[in-house]
Structure formats: structure tokens, C-alpha cells
C-alpha positions in Angstrom: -33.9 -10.9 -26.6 -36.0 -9.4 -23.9 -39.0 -11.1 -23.0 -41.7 -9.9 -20.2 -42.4 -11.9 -17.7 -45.8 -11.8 -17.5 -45.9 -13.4 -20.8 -44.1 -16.8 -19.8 -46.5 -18.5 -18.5 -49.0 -18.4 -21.4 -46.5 -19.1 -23.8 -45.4 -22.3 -21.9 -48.8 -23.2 -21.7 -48.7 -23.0 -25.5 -45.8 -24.8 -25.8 -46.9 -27.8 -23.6 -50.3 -28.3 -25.7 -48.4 -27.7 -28.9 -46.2 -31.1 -27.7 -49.3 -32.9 -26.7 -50.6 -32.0 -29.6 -47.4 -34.1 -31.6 -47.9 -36.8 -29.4 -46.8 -36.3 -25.8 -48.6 -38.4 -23.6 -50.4 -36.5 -21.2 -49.1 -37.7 -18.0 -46.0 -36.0 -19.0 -47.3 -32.6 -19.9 -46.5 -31.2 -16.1 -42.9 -32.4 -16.6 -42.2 -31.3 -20.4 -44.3 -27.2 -18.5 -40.9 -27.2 -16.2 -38.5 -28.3 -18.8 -39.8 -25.3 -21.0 -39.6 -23.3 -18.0 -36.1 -24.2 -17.2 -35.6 -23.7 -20.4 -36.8 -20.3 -21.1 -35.9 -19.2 -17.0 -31.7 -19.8 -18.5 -31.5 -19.1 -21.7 -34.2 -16.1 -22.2 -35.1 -14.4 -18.2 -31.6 -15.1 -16.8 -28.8 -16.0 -19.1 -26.3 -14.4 -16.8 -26.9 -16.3 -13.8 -28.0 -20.2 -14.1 -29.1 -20.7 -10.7 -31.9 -17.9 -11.2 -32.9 -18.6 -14.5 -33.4 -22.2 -13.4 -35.2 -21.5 -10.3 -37.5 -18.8 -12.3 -38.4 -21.4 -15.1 -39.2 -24.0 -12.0 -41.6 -21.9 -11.1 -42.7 -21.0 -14.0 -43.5 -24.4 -15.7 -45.2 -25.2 -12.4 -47.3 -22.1 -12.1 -48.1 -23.3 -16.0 -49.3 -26.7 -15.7 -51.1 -25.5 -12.3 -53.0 -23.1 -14.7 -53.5 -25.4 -17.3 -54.9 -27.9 -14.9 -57.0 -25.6 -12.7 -58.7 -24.0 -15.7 -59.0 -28.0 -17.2 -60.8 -29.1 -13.7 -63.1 -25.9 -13.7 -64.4 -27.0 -17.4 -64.7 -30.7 -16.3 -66.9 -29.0 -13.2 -69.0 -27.2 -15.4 -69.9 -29.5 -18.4 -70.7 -31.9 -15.3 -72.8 -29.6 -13.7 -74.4 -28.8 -16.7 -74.8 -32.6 -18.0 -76.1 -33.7 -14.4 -78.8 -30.7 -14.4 -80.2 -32.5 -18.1 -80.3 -35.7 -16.7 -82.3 -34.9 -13.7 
């Protein structure tokens, strides 16, 4: 199974809210991104070389949750903008 890379990273995002979503708690949700990473990096990007495949989902699942968190802050910002503008 061949799967591009540039598609990881959303799908691991996926994955991570679909756990949440069946009851992970959320201050797990950057830990169970790398997992999936790791998962994905040896099993599905690199099944011929461990070492790369785990390295490759590492960074994966991090750049994930990093993505999901930025994009999660940048919403808080705005609806907080947005609510402190009414209340003025």
C-alpha cells in the first residue's frame, strides 16, 4: 500500500479526534498523534527500515498535534476577539 506523504498528517489528525471523540482524554491526544505516527511511519511509509519509519511517524504525529493545536489556539484567538469587541 502506497500512501503520499503529504496526506499523513491530516489523516492522523483525523485519527486523534476520532479517539477523542470515543473517549480519550484530551491531555493525551499529543501522545496517541505520535503513536499513530509511529504507527503509520513503520508499517505504511517505511516498512523496510524501522528506524526511518519510526523517526518519520515522530515527526509526523508531532507536526499533527502542532497543527491541531495551532489551528485550536487561532479559533480560541478569534472567538475571543470577537466576544471581547461585543462586550465593549
Amino acid at each position: 500500500m502506497n500512501i503520499s506523504e503529504t496526506l499523513v498528517v491530516p489523516i492522523i489528525v483525523s485519527l486523534t479526534q476520532l479517539a477523542k471523540g470515543l473517549g480519550l482524554p484530551k491531555k493525551f491526544c499529543a501522545l496517541a498523534a505520535v503513536v499513530i505516527g509511529v504507527i503509520i511511519g513503520v508499517f505504511f511509509l517505511e516498512p523496510l527500515c524501522i528506524k526511518a519509519g519510526v523517526f518519520k511517524g515522530i515527526v509526523y504525529g508531532l507536526s499533527a498535534s502542532g497543527l491541531y493545536s495551532g489551528t485550536k489556539n487561532t479559533i480560541e484567538q478569534v472567538n475571543g476577539k470577537k466576544v471581547n469587541k461585543k462586550k465593549k
